[in-house]
Structures are given as C-alpha cells and as structure tokens.
C-alpha positions in Angstrom: 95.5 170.2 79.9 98.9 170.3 78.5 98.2 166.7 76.8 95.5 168.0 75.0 97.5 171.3 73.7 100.5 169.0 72.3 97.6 166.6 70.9 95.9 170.2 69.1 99.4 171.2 67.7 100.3 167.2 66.5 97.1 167.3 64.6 97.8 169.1 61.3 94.0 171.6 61.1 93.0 170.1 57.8 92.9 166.6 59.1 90.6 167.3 61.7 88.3 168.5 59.2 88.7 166.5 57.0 88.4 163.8 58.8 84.9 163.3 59.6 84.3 164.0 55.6 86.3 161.2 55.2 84.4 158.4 57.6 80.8 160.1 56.6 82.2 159.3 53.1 82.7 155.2 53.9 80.1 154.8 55.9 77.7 155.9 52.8 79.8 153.6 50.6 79.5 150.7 53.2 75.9 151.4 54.1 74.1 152.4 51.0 76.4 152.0 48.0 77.7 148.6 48.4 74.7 146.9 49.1 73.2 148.2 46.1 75.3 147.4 43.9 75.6 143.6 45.2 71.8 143.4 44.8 72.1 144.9 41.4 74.8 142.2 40.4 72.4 139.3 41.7 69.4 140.8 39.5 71.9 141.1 36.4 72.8 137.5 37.2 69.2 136.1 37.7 68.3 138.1 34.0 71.0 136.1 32.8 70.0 132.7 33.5 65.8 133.3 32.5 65.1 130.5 29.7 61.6 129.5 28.0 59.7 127.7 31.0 60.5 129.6 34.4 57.8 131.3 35.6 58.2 135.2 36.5 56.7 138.3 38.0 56.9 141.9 36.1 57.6 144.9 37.9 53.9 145.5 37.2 52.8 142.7 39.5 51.7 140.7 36.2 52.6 137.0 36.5 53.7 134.2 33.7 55.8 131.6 32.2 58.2 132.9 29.3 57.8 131.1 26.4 60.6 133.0 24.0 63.2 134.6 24.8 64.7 137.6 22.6 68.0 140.0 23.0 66.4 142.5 25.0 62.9 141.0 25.6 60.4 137.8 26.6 57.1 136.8 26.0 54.9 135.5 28.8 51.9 133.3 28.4 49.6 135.2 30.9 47.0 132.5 32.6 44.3 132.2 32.7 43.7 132.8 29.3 47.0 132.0 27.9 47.4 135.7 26.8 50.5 136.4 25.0 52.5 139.3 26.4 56.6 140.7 25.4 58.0 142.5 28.1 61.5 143.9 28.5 63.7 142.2 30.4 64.4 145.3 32.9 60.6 144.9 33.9 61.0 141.4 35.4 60.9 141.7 39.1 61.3 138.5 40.4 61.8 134.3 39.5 59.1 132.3 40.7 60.8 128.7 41.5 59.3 125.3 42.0 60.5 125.6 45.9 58.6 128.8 46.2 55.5 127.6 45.0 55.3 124.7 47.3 55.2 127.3 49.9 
C-alpha cells in the first residue's frame, strides 16, 4: 500500500493522462497509417514503370493492354473488339503479368 502511494506521487498527473493518448497515438500510426502509406508508395512505384504492352485492370474492372502512354493518361486496346479507350493513370487498379496469367 505504501509502494503504490510513493509510485502515485513519482508519477507527475499529466503523464498518466497523457500517457495512454500517447500509445493510442502510435498504435494508429503503426496499425493504420504506415501500412497505407507503404502500399501507396508501391502503387506510385508500379504507375511508374507502366510502358506500351503490359496489360492492366481499371479501377472499373475494365481490362487491356496500353498501347500509348501520355503525362497523366494511357490508352488501352479493349478486346475483344480492339476498342480504343484513355484512362487516367489514377484509375489503373492493378498489372496483369505474364506469371499471373499462367495461373
């Protein structure tokens, strides 16, 4: 009993509030924030590296090969009949690679 009444008067008051701010604070940043930004560099990174020929899904679900690509835009070749379609870049979703497709 008297341990814990020289612990209480050791521990300044605005530390023990403050405290559980302060883990509630990194455990948000280690859970949610971090994460997201790592997958938000790898999509920046994999926008980077498109080129005419890889074949790619829109956020939309639509799928194609780029055939151009601009500053801020591509242009798919939508099969089956080889329609002709610019989207953003922000709308592509995902790559579809050779080793996928052999799935």
């Amino acid at each position: 009993m008297i341990f814990m009444t020289l612990l209480a008067a050791a521990i300044p008051p605005l530390v023990g509030t403050a405290l559980p701010f302060v883990l509630m604070i990194a455990v948000f940043y280690f859970l949610l924030i971090r994460p997201n930004q790592k997958k938000q560099q790898h999509w920046q990174q994999m926008l980077g590296n498109l080129k005419a020929g890889d074949k790619v899904t829109t956020t939309g679900g639509i799928r194609g090969t780029i055939i151009s690509v601009k500053d801020d835009a591509f242009q798919l070749r939508i099969p089956p009949d080889n329609i002709k379609l610019e989207v953003v870049k922000s709308a592509i979703a995902s790559v579809t690679t050779p080793e996928e497709e052999a799935k």
